[in-house]
N, C-alpha and C positions, 0 to 999 in steps of 0.2 A: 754174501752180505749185501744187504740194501743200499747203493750210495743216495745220495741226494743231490740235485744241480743246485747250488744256492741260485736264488733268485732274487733280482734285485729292482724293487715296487718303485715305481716313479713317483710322487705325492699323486693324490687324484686332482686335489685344491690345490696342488701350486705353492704348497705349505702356505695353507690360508692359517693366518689369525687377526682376530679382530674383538675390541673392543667396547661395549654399548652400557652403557650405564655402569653395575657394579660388577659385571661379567663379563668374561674372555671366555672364545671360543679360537679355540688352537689348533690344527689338524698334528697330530704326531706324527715327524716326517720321516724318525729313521725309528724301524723296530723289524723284529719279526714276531711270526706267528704260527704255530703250529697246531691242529685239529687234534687230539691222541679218543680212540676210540679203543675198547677191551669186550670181550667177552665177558659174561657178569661172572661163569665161573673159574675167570683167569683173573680176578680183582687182586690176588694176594700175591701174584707173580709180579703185576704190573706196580704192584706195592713198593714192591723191594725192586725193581727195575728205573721206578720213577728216582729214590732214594739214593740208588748207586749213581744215574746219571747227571742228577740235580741238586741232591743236598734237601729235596723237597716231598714232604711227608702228606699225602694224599689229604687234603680237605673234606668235610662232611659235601653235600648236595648245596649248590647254592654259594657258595662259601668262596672265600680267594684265600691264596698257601703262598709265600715267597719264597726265593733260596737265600740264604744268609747274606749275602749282599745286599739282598730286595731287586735286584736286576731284573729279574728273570722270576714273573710267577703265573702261578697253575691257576686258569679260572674253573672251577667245577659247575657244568651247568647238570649232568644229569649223572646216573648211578654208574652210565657205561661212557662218559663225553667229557671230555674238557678241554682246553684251549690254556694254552703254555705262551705267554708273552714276553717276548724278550724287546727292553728299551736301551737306551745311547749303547751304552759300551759292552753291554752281555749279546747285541744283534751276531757277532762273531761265534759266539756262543750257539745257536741257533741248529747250525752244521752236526757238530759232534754229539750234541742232546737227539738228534734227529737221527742218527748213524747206530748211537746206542737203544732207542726206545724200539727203534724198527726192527729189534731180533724179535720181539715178543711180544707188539701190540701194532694198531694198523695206528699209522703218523702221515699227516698230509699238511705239505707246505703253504699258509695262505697267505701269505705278507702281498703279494698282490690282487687278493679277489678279496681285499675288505678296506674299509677306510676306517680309522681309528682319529676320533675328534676326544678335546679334553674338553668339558666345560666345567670351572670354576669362576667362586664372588660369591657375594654376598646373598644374592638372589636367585642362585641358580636352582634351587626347588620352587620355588616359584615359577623359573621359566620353565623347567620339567613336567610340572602339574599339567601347563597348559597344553603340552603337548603329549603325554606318557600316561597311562594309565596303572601303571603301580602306585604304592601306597608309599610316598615318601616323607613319611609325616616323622621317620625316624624310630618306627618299630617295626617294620618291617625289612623295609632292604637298607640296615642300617651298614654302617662304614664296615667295609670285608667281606661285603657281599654281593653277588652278582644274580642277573635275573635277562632271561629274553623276555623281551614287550614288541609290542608293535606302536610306533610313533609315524599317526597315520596310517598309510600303506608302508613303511617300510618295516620291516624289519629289527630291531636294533639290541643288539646287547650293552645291559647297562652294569656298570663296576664301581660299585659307590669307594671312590679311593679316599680318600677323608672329608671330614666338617666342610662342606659346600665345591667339593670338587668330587665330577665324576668322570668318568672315560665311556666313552660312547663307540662302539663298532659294528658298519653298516657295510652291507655290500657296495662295492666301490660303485657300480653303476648307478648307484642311486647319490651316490658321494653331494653333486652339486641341489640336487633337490632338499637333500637333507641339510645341508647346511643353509639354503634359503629357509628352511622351516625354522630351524633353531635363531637365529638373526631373528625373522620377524616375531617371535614369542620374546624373543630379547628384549627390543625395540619397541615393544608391547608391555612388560612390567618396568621399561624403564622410564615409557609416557607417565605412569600410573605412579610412579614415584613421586614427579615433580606435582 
């Protein structure tokens, strides 16, 4: 059997949050993360593997799936790829999800090689516009749904978590860049306000 070392992610920001007009930007200090990758023709195995381990029913492409808590959910980004987030009190949880998926799919730890920012308010499509090239107009990546984009050069996975709040995860090394980006787009619909 597969163990796992738990790992334990420093914040990249320092558990930065801040402020700027009708929008907070947060960095999420305590979670984990895991990668789950499947062969396309082991999807039904990984089915009932996700189910027994989680409580959680594989989402369509694109889509976000909770376990009955909501702790702990599955982001689906492609047919063979998804990313399983675990927040406050399901992080323990993290281990034994990872111990059980690893009989029968490839599982890799990332809670340190990403940084996970929250931005919600009133404005926060607004500030995404200006910096994101998705279509947040709220038919397309409406709430429960997730999408890679690139904001600027980086990278970034976005998780539309409800009505003006979303979750944003960037490779840590880009952590401080990215968060100057998001601030001065802030600070930018927030001049435009007054």
């Amino acid at each position: 059997m597969r163990q796992m070392t738990p790992l334990k992610a420093w914040p990249a920001l320092g558990g930065f949050d801040v402020s700027i007009g009708s929008c907070r930007l947060a960095e999420v200090t305590r979670f984990g993360l895991l990668s789950l990758a499947w062969p396309h023709d082991a999807e039904p195995e990984f089915r009932q593997a996700l189910a027994d381990a989680s409580g959680i029913d594989l989402p369509p492409c694109g889509t976000i799936a909770a376990d009955p808590g909501g702790d702990v959910r599955l982001l689906r980004m492609t047919v063979d790829h998804a990313y399983m987030l675990f927040e406050s009190g399901a992080v323990e949880r993290t281990h034994s999800i990872f111990s059980s998926l690893a009989q029968s799919i490839y599982v890799t730890e990332l809670a340190d090689a990403l940084t996970v920012l929250r931005l919600q308010g009133d404005q926060t499509t607004d500030v995404l516009a200006r910096i994101c090239m998705l279509d947040l107009s709220g038919t397309s990546l409406t709430t429960g749904c997730v999408a890679r984009t690139r904001f600027e050069h980086i990278s970034v996975v976005v998780v539309h978590e409800a009505p003006s709040r979303f979750l944003l995860m960037c490779g840590r090394s880009y952590a401080r860049s990215f968060q100057h980006d998001l601030e001065d787009r802030m600070s930018s619909v927030a001049a435009l306000a007054h």
